[in-house]
N, C-alpha and C positions, 0 to 999 in steps of 0.2 A: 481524415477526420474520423474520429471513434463515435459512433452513440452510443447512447447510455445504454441501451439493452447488452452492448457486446462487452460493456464495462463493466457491466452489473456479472455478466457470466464469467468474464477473466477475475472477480473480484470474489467471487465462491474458489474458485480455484488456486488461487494466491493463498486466501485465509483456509484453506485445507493445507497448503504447503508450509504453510509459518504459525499455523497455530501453537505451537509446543513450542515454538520460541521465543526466550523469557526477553528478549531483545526489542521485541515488537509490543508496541502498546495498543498500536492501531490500525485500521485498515479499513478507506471509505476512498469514494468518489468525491475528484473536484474536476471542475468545470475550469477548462482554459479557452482559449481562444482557436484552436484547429480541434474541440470536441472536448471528450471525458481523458480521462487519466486517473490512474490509482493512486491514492496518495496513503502511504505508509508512516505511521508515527513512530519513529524510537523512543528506547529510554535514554541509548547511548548512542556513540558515533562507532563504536565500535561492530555495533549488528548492522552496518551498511552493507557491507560484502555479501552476506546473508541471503540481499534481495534482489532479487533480477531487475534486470531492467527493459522488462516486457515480459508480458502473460499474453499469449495470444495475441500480438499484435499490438495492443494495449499498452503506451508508455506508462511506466513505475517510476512514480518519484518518492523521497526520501523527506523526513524531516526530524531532527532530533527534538522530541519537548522535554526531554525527561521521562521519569517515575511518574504514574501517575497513582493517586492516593486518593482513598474517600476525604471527604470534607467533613 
């Protein structure tokens, strides 16, 4: 089980590693059922490779929404 403190720490880390990637739209904490996990927004399914799946420990999951655009 992850807590959020160690979530929060593998999730500086992550978005220092994927910042510059035009692939990635997002990068927060979601709460599952065995703790935290990093949840990664695409724009495409093609930046999945891209993203590990663990940061310290820390399960990384994936979702594609798209571009995101102002309103």
């Amino acid at each position: 089980m992850t807590d959020r403190a160690a979530a929060r720490a593998a999730k500086s880390a992550l978005t220092a590693r994927l910042s510059a990637d035009p692939g990635v739209v997002g990068i927060g904490l979601a709460r599952r059922e065995d703790g935290y996990v990093l949840k990664v927004n695409l724009a495409d399914p093609d930046a999945a490779p891209r993203v590990p799946g663990d940061v310290d420990g820390v399960r990384v999951v994936t979702e594609v929404i798209g571009v995101v655009r102002p309103a």
